[in-house]
C-alpha positions in Angstrom: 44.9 -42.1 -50.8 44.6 -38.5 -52.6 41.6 -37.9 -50.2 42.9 -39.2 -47.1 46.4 -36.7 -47.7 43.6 -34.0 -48.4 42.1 -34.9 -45.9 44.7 -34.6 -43.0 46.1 -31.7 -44.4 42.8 -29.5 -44.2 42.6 -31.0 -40.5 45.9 -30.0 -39.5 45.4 -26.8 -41.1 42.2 -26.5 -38.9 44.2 -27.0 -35.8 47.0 -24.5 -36.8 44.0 -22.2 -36.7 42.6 -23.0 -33.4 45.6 -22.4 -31.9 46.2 -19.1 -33.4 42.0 -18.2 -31.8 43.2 -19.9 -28.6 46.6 -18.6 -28.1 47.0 -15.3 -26.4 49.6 -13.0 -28.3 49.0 -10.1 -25.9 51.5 -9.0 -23.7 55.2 -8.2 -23.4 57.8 -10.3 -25.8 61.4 -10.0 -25.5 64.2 -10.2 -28.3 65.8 -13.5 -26.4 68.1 -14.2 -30.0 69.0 -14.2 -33.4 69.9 -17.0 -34.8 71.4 -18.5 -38.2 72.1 -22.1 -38.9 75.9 -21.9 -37.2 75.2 -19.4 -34.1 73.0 -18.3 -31.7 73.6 -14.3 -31.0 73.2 -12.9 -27.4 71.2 -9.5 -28.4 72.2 -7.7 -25.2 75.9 -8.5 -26.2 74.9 -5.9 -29.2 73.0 -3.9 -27.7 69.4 -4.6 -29.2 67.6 -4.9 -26.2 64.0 -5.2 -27.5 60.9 -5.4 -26.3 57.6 -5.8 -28.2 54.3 -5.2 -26.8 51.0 -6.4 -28.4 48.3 -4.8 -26.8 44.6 -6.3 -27.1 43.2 -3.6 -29.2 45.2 -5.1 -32.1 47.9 -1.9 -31.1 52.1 -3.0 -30.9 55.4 -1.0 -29.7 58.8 -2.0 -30.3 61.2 -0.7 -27.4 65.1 -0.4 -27.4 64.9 1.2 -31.1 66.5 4.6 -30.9 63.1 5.5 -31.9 60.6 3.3 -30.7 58.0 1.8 -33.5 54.4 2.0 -33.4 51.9 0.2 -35.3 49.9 -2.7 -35.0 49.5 -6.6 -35.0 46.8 -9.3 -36.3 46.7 -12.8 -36.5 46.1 -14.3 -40.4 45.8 -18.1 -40.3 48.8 -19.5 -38.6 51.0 -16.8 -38.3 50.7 -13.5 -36.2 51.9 -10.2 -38.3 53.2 -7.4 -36.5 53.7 -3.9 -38.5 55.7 -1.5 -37.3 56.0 2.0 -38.7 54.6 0.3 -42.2 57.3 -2.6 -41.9 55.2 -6.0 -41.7 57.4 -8.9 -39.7 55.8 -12.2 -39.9 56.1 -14.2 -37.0 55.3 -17.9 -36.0 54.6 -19.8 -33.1 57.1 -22.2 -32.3 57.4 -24.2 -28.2 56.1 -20.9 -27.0 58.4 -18.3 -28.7 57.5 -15.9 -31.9 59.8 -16.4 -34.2 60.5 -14.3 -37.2 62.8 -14.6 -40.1 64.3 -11.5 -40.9 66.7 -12.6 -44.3 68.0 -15.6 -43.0 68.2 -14.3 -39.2 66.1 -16.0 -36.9 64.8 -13.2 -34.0 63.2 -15.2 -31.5 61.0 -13.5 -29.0 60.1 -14.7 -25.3 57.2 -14.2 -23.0 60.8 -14.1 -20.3 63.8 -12.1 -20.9 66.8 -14.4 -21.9 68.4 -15.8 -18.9 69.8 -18.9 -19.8 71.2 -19.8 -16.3 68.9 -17.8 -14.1 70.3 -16.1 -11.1 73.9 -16.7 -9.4 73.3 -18.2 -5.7 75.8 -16.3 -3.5 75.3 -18.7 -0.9 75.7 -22.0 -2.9 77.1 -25.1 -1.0 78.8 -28.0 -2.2 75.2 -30.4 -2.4 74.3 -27.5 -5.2 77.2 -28.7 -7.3 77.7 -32.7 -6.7 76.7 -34.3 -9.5 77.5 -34.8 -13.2 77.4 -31.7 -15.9 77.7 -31.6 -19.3 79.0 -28.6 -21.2 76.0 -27.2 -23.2 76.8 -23.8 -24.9 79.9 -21.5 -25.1 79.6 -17.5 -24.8 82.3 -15.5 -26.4 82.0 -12.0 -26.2 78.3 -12.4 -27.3 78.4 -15.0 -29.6 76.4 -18.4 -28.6 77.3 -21.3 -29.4 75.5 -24.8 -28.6 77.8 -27.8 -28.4 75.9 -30.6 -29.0 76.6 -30.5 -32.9 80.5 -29.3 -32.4 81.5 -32.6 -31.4 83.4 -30.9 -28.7 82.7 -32.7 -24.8 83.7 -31.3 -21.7 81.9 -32.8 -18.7 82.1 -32.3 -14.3 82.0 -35.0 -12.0 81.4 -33.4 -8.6 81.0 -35.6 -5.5 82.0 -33.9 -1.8 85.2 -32.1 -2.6 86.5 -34.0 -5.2 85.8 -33.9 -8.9 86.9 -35.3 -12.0 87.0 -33.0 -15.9 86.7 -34.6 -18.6 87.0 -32.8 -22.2 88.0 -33.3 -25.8 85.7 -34.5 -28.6 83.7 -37.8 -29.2 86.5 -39.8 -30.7 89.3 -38.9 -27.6 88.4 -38.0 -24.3 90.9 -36.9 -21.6 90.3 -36.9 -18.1 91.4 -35.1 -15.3 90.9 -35.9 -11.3 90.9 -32.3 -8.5 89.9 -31.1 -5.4 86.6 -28.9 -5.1 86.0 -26.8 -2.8 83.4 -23.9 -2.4 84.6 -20.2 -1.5 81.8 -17.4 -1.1 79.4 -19.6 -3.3 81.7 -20.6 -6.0 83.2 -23.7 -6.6 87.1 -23.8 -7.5 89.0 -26.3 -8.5 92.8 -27.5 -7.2 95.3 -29.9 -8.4 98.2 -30.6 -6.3 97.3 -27.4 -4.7 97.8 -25.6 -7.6 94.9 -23.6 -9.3 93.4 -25.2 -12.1 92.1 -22.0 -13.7 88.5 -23.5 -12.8 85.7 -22.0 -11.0 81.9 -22.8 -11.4 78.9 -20.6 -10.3 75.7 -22.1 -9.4 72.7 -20.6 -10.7 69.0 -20.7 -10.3 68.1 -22.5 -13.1 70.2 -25.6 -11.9 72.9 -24.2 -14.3 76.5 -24.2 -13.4 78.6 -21.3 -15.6 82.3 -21.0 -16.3 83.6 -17.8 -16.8 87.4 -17.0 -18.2 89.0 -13.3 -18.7 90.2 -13.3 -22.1 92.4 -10.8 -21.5 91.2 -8.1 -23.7 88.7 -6.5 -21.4 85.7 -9.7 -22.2 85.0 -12.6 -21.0 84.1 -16.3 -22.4 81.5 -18.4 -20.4 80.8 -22.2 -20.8 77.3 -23.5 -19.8 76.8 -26.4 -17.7 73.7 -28.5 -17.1 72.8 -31.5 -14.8 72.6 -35.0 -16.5 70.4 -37.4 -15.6 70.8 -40.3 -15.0 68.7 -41.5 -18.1 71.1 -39.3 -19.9 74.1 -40.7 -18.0 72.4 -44.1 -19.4 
């Protein structure tokens, strides 16, 4: 049994390291987020609008530093270590990100800047929104937060002008039936002819987004995305 565990680790550590030969690093990465156990940080919300570049003559930038760092980058075993300015960050390769842990901080770098929802479509129509969502993620001022370990539901039945919302948590669910109509691409909301306080924006990436004035000069934003129906199921 000792042999065969010996065995399979030295295989998988041989795969690890043909996908480091395989994998091409090279190429512009952006700072998507930072992440702990609890939150998921928008960087742009902050301000830290990076972008590394690792060139193929083992060379690397850091942009959107109030000085930019130079240095360079190498790949030992599984991981890929950039230094910048003497500063080593060790990243890994995880479902096409590199991902570094910088003291309990997760930054996460993308081949694609971070656009969660893609772009708004001015000219969305009412077949863009029919259909079921399911709240994914809450913006506040910045701060991300996914909902699927909150316990906290909030879901949009759409179907030809009339909808149904339902929110609470897992254990009570409330329900609430409206009209739906789309204005200049957005989707609003009525009860009784009154405004609900609800619009919806379709988005490029089959997202819908939520957006509420806070009152304070920002903004909150809940995330919406299509459920199929094996997830309905």
């Amino acid at each position: 049994m000792k042999k065969l565990i010996a065995w399979t680790l030295a295989l998988l550590m041989c795969l690890a390291l043909a996908l480091a030969e395989t994998t091409d690093f090279t190429g512009v990465w952006y700072l998507n987020e930072m992440a702990t156990s609890m939150t998921v940080i928008a960087p742009a919300s902050t301000g830290m609008n990076w972008v590394m570049t690792l060139n193929a003559d083992g060379t690397a930038a850091l942009d959107g530093l109030e000085s930019p760092g130079a240095g360079t980058w190498a790949v030992e075993e599984d991981k890929i270590v950039v230094t910048l300015d003497g500063e080593p960050m060790v990243f890994t390769l995880e479902d096409g990100c590199l991902v570094a842990d910088n003291n309990g901080m997760m930054m996460i770098f993308g081949r694609e800047t971070n656009n969660i929802a893609g772009d708004a479509k001015a000219d969305a129509a009412m077949e863009d929104y029919n259909g079921l969502w399911n709240a994914f993620m809450l913006d506040e001022r910045g701060l991300r937060m996914p909902l699927k370990d909150t316990g906290i539901v909030m879901q949009i039945a759409v179907n030809n002008g009339k909808a149904v919302v339902t929110e609470g948590s897992v254990e009570e669910m409330v329900s609430a039936e409206a009209d739906a109509a789309v204005e200049n691409g957005l989707l609003r909301l009525t009860s009784g002819g009154a405004d609900t306080g609800f619009a919806l924006q379709y988005h490029s990436r089959d997202v819908l987004v939520m957006t509420q004035d806070m009152g304070d000069g920002t903004s909150m934003s809940v995330y919406f995305e299509r459920m199929t129906e094996d997830a309905e199921n």
